[in-house]
C-alpha positions in Angstrom: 0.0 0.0 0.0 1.4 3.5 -0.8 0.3 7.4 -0.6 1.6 10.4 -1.6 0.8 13.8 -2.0 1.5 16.6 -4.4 1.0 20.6 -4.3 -0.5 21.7 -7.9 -2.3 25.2 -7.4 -3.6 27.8 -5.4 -7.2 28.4 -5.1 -8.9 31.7 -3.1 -5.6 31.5 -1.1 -5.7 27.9 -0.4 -3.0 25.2 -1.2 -4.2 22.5 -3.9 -3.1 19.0 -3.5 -3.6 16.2 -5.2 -4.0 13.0 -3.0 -3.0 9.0 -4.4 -3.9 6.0 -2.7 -2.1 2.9 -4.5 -2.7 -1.4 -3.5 -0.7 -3.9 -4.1 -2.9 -4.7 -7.0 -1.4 -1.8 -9.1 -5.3 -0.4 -8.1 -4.3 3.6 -8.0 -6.6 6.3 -6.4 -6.2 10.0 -7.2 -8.3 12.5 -5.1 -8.2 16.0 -4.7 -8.5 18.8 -1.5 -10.7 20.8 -3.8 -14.2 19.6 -2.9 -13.0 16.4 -1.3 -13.0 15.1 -4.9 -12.9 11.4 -6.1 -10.3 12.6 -9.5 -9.9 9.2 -10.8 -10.2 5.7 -10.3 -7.7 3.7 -12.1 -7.1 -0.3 -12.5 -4.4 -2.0 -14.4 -5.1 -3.7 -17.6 -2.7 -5.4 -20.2 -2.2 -2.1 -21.5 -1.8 -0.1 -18.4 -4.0 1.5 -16.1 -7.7 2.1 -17.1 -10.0 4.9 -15.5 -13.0 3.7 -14.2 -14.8 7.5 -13.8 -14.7 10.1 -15.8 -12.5 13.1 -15.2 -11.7 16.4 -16.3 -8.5 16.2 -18.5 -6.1 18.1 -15.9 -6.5 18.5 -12.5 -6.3 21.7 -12.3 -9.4 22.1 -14.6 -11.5 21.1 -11.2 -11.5 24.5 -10.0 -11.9 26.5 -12.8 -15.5 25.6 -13.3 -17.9 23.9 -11.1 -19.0 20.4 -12.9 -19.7 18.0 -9.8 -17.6 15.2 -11.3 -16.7 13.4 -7.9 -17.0 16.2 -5.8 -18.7 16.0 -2.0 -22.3 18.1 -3.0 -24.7 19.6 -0.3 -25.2 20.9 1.8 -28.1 19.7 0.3 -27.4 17.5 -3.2 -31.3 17.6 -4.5 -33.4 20.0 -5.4 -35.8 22.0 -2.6 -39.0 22.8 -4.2 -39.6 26.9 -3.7 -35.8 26.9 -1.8 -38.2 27.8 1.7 -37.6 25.9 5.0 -40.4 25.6 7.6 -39.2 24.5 10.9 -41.7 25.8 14.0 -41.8 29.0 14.0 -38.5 30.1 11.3 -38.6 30.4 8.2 -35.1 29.7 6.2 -35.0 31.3 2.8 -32.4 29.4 1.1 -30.5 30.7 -2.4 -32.8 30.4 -5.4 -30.4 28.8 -7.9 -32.4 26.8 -10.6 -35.7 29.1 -11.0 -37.4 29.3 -8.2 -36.1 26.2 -6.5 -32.4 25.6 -4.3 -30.1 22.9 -5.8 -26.6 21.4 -5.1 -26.4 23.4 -1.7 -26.0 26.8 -3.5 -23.4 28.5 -5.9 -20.7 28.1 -3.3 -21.3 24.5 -2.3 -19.2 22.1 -0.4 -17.9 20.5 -3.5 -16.1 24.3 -4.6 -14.2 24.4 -1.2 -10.5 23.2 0.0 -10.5 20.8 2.7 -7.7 19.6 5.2 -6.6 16.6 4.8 -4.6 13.6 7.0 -3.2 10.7 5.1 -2.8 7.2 6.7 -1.7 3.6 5.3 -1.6 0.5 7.0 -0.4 -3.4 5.5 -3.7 -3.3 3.8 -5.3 -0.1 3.5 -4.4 3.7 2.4 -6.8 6.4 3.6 -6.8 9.7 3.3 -9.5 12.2 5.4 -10.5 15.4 4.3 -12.0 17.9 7.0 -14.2 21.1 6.5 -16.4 23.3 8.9 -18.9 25.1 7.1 -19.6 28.2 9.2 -23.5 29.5 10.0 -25.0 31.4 7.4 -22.8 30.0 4.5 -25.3 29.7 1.6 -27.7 30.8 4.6 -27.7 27.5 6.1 -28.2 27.5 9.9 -25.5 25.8 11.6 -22.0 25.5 11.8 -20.9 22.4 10.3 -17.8 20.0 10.4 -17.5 17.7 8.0 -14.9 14.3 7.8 -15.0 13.1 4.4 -12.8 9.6 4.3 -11.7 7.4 1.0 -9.9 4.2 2.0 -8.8 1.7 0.0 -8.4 -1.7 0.3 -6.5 -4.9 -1.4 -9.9 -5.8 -2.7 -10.2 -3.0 -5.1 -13.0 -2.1 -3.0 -12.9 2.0 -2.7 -14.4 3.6 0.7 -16.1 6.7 1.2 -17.1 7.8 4.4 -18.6 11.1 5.3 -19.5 12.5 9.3 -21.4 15.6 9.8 -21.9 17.6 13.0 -24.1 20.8 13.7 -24.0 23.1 16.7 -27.7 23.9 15.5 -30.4 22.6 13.9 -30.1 22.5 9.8 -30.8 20.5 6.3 -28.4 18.2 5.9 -28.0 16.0 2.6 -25.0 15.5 0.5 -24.1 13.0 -1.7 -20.6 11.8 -3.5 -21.2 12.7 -7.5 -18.7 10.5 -9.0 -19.5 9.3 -12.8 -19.1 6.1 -13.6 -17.7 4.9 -17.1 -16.1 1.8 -17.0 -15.4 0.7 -20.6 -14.3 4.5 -21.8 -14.3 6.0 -24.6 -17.5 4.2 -25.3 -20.6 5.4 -24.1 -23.0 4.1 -21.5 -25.3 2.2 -23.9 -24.0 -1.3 -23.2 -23.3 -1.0 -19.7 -26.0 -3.2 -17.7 -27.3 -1.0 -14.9 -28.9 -4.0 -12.0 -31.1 -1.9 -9.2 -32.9 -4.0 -6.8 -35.3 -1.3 -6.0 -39.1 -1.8 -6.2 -40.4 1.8 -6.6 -38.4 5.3 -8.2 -40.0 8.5 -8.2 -41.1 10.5 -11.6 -40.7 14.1 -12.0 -42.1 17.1 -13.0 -41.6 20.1 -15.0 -39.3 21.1 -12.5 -37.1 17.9 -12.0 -38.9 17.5 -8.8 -41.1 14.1 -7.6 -44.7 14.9 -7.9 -46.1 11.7 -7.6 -44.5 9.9 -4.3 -42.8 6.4 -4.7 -44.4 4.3 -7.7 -43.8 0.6 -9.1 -41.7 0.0 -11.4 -43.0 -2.6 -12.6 -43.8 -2.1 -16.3 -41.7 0.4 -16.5 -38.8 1.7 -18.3 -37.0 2.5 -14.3 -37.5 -2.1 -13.5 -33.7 -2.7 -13.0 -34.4 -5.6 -10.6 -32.9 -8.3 -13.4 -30.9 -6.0 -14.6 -30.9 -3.6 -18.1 -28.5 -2.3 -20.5 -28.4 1.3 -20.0 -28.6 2.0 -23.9 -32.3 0.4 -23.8 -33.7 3.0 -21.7 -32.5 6.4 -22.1 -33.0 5.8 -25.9 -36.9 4.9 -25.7 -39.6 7.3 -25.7 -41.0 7.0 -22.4 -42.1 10.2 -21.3 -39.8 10.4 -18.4 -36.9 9.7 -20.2 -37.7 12.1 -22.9 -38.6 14.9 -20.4 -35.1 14.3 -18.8 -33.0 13.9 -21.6 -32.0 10.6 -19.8 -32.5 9.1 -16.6 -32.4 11.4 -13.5 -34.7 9.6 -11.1 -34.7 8.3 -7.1 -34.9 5.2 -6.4 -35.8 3.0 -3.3 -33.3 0.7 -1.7 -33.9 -2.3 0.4 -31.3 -1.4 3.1 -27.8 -0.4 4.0 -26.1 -4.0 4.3 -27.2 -5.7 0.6 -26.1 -4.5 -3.0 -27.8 -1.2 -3.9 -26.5 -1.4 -7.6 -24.3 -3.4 -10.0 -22.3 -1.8 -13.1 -21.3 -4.5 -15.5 -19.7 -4.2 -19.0 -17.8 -6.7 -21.0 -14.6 -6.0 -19.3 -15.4 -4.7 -15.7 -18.2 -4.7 -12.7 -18.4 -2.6 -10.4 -20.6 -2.5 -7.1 -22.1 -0.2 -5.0 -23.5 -0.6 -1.4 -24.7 2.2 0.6 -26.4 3.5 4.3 -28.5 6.0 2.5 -31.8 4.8 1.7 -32.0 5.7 -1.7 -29.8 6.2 -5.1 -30.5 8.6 -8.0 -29.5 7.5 -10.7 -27.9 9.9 -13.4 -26.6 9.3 -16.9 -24.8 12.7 -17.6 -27.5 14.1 -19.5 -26.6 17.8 -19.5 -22.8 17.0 -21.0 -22.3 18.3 -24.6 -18.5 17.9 -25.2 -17.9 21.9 -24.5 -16.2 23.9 -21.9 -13.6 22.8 -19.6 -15.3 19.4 -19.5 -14.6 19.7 -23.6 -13.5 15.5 -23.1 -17.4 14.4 -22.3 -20.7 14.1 -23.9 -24.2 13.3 -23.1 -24.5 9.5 -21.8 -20.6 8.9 -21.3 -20.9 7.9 -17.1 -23.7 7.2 -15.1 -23.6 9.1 -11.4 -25.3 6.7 -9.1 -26.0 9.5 -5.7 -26.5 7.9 -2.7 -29.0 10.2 -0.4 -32.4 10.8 1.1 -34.7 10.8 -2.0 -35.8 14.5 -2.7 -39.7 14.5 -1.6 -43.1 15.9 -3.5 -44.3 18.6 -0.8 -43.0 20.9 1.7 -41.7 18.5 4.6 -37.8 18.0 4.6 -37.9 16.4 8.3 -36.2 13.2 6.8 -32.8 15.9 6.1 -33.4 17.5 9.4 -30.0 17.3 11.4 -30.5 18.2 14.8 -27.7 20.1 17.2 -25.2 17.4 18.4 -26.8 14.4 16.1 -24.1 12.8 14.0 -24.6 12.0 10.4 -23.4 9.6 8.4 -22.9 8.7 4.8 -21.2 5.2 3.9 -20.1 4.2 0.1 -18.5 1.1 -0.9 -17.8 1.0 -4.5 -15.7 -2.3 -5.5 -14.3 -2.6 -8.8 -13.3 -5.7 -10.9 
């Protein structure tokens, strides 16, 4: 097992570092301080090392423009519909940024800022933790914050994220790790089998927002259960598909200790298993091959977020964090 750690930039002030976590299966790790970011994910073929995720083509490009591609998002991941809390008597107006709604925690989320960090290795593991407090009134959330954010890997080829909240007060709490998965790049997503043992997803609205609650799906485009080739979907003509562009959409997991979703192409499978209690699944709809992230199109990774389901109405007591409660997020993603 190996780390190491290199300076590459400034940002606001703050020191940039890029963070990699090696096995002793030639399995390498590269992360970044800049919104505790997963950079790349790379195994060893015949050829040499493969990337698993897509990235930005430097690593300094991370910072220049803000693209979620493995970055830590929230506070808040999902959308809230009209960006109001309600809790007793206050009222938290939270920054309208997508019409009238609040998405991705704000313009200044936790994914745009530069963490501390710790590395540690041990015969079979190499960590490294990145640590943040987000002060009160910081995208006027309530609350000062301290996040760990904590990527361990093992001689598995098993990848670890871990992420602990605290809140001196009480505050909305749900972030999400937003890596994109591609496992058999350059090619697209099309024959990469998606496997979801869920038994209900959530459609949206106008607004990218659930509308209708949790719903079967059974006879529908979303029934993953046996497993589908991602290809077959976002190219039909479902309704929700073609109001999305793709697939966008929650859905319900079993619990925290089975499989929550299996990636499989010709070459490589990855898994994913998760606390939270639901995954959205996203297939990079928005990409066009433009701007800093010039290197990816529309349908080239799938992000599979692991969070509290965004809801239909008003009541966000499911993301309440309470003063003093801790929070926490687990991720295993295990690659072969």
């Amino acid at each position: 097992m190996d780390v190491s750690v290199e300076q590459y930039g400034q940002y606001q002030g703050h020191d940039l570092y890029e963070l990699t976590l090696t096995n002793d299966q030639g399995m390498v790790v590269k992360l970044l301080n800049y919104g505790a970011t997963l950079e790349k994910v790379l195994l060893p073929e015949a050829d040499g090392l493969h990337n698993m995720i897509l990235s930005l083509p430097s690593r300094e490009d991370y910072a220049k423009e803000r693209n979620f591609l493995g970055g830590t998002v929230g506070r808040i991941v999902g959308r809230i519909r009209g960006h109001v809390w309600q809790h007793g008597d206050v009222k938290v107006d939270l920054p309208m940024n997508e019409g009238n709604n609040h998405i991705h925690g704000g313009d200044d989320g936790l994914d745009r800022q530069v963490y501390n960090f710790r590395i540690e290795k041990t015969d079979t593991t190499a960590s490294a933790s990145f640590t943040f407090v987000d002060p009160a009134g910081h995208n006027d959330y309530p609350g000062n914050l301290k996040l760990q954010v904590t990527y361990t890997l093992t001689n598995t080829n098993a990848l670890q994220y871990r992420l602990d909240a605290l809140s001196d007060a009480e505050t909305l709490f749900n972030p999400t790790n937003h890596t994109y998965f591609a496992l058999d790049q350059p090619a697209t997503i099309d024959d990469t089998t998606l496997t979801i043992p869920a038994d209900d997803y959530k459609p949206l609205d106008a607004e990218h927002l659930p509308n209708q609650g949790w719903q079967p799906v059974a006879g529908t485009v979303f029934d993953f259960r046996k497993g589908q080739k991602l290809g077959d979907v976002i190219h039909t003509r479902a309704d929700q598909i073609t109001a999305e562009r793709g697939i966008n959409h929650p859905f319900l997991l079993k619990n925290g200790k089975t499989l929550a979703a299996k990636l499989q192409t010709a070459k490589h499978t990855m898994t994913l298993v998760t606390t939270a209690p639901s995954v959205v699944v996203y297939t990079a709809n928005h990409f066009d091959g433009t701007g800093i992230p010039h290197n990816i199109k529309q349908f080239d990774g799938v992000a599979l977020e692991c969070q509290f389901a965004p809801v239909s109405g008003d009541d966000l007591s499911a993301i309440t964090l309470l003063p003093g409660e801790p929070f926490t997020l687990a991720n295993t993603w295990t690659f072969e």
